[in-house]
N, C-alpha and C positions, 0 to 999 in steps of 0.2 A: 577577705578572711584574714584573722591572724596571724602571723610566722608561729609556728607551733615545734617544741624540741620533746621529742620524745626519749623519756631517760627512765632505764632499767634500772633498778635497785637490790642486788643481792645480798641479804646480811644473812650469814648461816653460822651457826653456833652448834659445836657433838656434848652429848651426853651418852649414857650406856641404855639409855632405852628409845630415844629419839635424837633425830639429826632435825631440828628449827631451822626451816626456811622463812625467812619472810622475804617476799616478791613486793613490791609497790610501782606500779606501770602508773608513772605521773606523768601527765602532757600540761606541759607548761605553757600559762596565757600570757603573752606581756604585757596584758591589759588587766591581769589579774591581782589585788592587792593579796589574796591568800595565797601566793604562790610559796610553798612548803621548801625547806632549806633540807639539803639532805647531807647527813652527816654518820659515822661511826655508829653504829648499834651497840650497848653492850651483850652479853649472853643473856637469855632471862632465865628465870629461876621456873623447875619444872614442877605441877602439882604430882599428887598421888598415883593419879591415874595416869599421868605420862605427858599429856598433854600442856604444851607450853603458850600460857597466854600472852597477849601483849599487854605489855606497861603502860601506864599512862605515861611516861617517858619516851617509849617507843612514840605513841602514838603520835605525839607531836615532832618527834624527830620527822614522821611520815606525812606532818604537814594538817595533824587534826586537833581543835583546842576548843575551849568555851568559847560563846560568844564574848566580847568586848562591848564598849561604847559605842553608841549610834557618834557616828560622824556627819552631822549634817551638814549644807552649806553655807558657805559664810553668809549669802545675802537672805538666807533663812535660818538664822538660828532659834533656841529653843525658848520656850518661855511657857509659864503655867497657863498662863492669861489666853496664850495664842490655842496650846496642846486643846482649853474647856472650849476656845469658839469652834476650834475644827472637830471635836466631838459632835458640836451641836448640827453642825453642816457635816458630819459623817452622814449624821441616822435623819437629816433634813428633806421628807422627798418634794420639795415646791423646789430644788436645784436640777429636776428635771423638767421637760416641756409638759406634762400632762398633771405634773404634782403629785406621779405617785408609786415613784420609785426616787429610794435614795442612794446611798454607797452602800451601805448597809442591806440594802436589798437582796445584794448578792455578794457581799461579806458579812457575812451574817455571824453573831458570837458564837451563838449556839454550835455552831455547824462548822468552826474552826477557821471562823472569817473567812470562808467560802460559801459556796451555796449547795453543797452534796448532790448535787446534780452530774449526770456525765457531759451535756453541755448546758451554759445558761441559757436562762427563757428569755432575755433579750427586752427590749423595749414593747408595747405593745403595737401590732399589726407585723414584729417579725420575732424570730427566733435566732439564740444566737450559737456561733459554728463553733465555740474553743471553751473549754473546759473553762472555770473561774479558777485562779490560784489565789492562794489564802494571804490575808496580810501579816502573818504573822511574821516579823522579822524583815519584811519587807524593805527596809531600812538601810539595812546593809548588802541590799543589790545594789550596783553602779548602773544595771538594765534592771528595767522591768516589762513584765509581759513573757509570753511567749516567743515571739519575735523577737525581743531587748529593742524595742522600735522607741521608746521613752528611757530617757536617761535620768531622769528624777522622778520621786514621787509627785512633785505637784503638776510635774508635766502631765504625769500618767492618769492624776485626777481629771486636771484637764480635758482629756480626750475622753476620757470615758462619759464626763457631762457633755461634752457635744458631741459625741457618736451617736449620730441615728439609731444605731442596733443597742444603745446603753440607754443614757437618760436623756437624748435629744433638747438639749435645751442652748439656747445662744448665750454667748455671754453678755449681752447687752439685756435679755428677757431676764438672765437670772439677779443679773446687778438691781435691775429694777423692784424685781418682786424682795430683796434684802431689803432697798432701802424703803419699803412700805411697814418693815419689821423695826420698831424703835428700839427696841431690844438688842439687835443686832447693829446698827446704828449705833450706838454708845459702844460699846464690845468694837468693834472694828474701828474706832478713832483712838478706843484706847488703845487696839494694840498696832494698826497701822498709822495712826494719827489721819487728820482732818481729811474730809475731802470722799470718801467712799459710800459702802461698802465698793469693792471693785474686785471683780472675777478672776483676776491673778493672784489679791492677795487671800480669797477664799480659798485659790488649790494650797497657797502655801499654808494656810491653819489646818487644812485637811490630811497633807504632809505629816504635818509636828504630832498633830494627836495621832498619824499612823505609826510614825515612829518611835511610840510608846507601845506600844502591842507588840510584846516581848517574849519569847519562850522564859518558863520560869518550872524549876524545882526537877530537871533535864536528870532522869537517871545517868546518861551518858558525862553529862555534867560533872554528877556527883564524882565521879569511876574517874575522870578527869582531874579533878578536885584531891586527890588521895582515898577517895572510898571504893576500896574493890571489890566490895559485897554491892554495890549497887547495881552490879551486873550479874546475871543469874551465869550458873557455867553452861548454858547451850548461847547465852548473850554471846560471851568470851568468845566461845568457837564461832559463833556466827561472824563475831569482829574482824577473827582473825582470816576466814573465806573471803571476806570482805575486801581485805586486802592482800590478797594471794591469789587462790583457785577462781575464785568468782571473778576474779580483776574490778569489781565496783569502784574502787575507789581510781580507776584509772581517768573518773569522770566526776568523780560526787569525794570530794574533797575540801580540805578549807573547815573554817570554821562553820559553814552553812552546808557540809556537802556536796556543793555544786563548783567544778571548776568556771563555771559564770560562759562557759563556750557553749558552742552549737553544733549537732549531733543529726546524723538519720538513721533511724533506729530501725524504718518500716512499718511502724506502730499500724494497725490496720484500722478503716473509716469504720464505724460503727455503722448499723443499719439506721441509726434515726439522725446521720449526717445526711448518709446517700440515697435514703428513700424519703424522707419529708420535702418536701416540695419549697413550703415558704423556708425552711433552713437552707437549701439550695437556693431559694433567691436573696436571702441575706447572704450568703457565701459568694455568690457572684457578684452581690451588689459591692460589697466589700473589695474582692480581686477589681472587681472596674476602676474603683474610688484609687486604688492604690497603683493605679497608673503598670500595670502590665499590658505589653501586647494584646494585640486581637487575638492570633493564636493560642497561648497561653489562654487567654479568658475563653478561648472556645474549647478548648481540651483540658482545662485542671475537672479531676475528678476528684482531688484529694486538697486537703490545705497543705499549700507551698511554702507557707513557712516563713523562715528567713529570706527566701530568693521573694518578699512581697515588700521589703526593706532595703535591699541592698540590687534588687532584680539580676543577680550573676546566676548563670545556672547550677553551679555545683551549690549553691546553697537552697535547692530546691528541696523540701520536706523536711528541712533541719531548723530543730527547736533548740530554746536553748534547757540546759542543762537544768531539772530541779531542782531545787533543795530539799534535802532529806528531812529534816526536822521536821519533826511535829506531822509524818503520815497519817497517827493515829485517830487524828481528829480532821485528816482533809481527804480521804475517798470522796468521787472513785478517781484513779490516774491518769496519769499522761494527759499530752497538751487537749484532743479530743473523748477524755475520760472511760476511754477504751476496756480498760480492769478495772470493777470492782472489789478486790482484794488486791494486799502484797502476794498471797502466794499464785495469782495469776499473771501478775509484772515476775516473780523470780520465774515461774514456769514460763514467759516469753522471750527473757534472756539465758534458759537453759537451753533452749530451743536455735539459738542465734538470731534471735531478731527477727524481722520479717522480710520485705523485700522495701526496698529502695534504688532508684537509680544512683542514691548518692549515701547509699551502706556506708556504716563508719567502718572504716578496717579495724575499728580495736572488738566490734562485735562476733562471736562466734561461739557457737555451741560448746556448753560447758562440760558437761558430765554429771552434773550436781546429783548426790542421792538421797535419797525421802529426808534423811535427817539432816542432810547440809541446809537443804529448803529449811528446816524447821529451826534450826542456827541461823539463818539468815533472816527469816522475819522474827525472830527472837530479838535479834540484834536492832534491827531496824523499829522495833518497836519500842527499845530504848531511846529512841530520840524524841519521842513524844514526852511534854511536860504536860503541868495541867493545866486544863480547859481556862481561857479567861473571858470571861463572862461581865460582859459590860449591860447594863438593863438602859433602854432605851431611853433619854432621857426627855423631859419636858421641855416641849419648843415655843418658844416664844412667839406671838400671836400676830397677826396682822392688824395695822391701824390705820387708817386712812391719814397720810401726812397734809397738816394746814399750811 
């Protein structure tokens, strides 16, 4: 795991009807590029009713901003040409073994490029054990997954086309069934040049056109931006719990909200984890594949997490951090979709979390009251933009090559 520093931040400011605390409990990654500079506060200016919001000055002093530019890598960089074929092989499903599931199958537009299910339905003959997270922004993870077990998007493409429990297909089946596509054949020499279609350079088109699926028109944005009408005043106060009473932000920070770390929350297995049968035997097929002990695979009740990546044991049941953008169109939560609503997640963290061997210490019952909850998913609801909606496009056909 990490070196992790844990640093208190007090800025208190008097006025004659309020004393402004702001608290910000930041744990710093040093693997993390959003790591927040903490510097001087000025006092902020108090409304009518007494209550002192934070600035968008503040805000970022505290380590939170728009998004920026996708940074892709260098041996993949961007291009229009590549963004349209990896479109076409997003919503392609002949890129899985049976031809009939694509990416899109379970990032779906509609549905906030996830699939609104609490877990996905998996390949056919299993079912699968982790919540789907949405591609929106995907981009600028350095992890992705639950695990952070993929360190790039075309990685993460990658595995999901050969994972048994995804779209089970080889790379050598898929290569094959592209270049039967003439379509795709011209498309892939222009933008890989001669010699393909080839299975590495399809996760990288699949990449470029993810990292176009962008939050866009972000009320929180706008409030960022110099418009402070873009946040309603139970927004403001939710922000402001946010980063104080509720401690949120000691995890969900940066410009994506997520310090990008790994956490055990206690999150509890749903009943269609622990009672469906074939979900259980993709869940152990899974723990097998991923090279744990025989003990371990004969005692996990629960998904292990992180400790199925790294196999240490305090990184047992610790996911990684999500990103708060864009909630409003990715229910239901958490890594096994456990809530159906945010005010089910804030009622689990007012609560203290659940149980875990490997409790974060920064979790602990809040005191939250009816209207703090109601500030708080006010707030969190500003990080949704709107819906982007891509319509399915026309796939290019199969030809028998002379």
């Amino acid at each position: 795991m990490p070196n992790r520093t844990r640093w208190i931040v007090i800025v208190a400011g008097t006025g004659l009807a309020i004393v402004a605390i702001v608290v910000a409990f930041l744990i710093i990654d040093a693997d993390t590029a959003d790591t927040p500079v903490v510097a001087a506060t000025p006092t902020p200016s108090s409304t009518d009713d007494g209550f002192v919001a934070l600035t968008p000055f503040q805000a970022r002093v505290l380590g939170f901003d728009v998004l920026d530019e996708v940074d892709l890598p260098e041996d993949n960089p961007f291009s229009q040409a590549k963004a349209d074929l990896g479109r076409l092989l997003f919503f392609d499903p002949r890129l899985s073994a049976n031809s009939s599931i694509s990416c899109a199958s379970c990032h779906q537009p509609a549905q906030g490029w996830a699939d609104g299910l609490p877990l996905s339905f998996g390949y056919a003959g299993s079912v699968h054990w982790r919540n789907t997270p949405t591609v929106i922004n995907s981009a600028f993870h350095p992890k992705q997954g639950w695990d952070g077990k993929a360190l790039r998007l075309d990685i993460q493409a990658q595995g999901a086309m050969k994972s048994a429990v995804a779209q089970n297909v080889g790379p050598v089946m898929a290569e094959e069934r592209l270049r039967q596509i003439p379509e795709y054949v011209k498309r892939f020499e222009e933008v890989f040049g001669p010699g393909g279609p080839w299975f590495d350079d399809a996760s990288r088109a699949i990449a470029v056109f993810e990292s176009t699926i962008i939050s866009t028109n972000v009320p929180f944005d706008r409030f960022m931006e110099g418009d402070e009408s873009a946040l309603s005043d139970s927004a403001k106060r939710g922000f402001k719990l946010f980063t104080t009473t509720a401690g949120c932000s000691a995890c969900h920070r940066g410009r994506l909200f997520t310090d990008e770390d790994f956490h055990g929350l206690g999150v509890p297995a749903p009943a269609d984890f622990s009672e469906d049968p074939v979900r259980q035997i993709t869940f152990r097929y899974e723990v097998r594949a991923r090279g744990v002990t025989e003990d371990v695979y004969r005692a996990a009740t629960d998904d292990p997490g992180l400790y199925l990546v790294t196999k240490v044991d305090t990184d047992y049941g610790q996911f990684r951090t999500p990103m708060l953008r864009e909630l409003g169109q990715t229910a239901p939560y958490m890594h096994n979709g456990a809530f159906a609503t945010l005010e089910e997640v804030i009622d689990f963290y007012d609560r203290g979390g659940g149980e875990s061997p490997n409790l974060d210490p920064l979790i602990s019952p809040l005191g939250l009251s009816s209207q703090d909850k109601a500030d708080l998913v006010a707030f969190l609801e500003s990080l949704t933009g709107d819906s982007i909606i891509i319509e399915k496009p026309e796939l290019p056909p199969y030809e028998v090559i002379q």
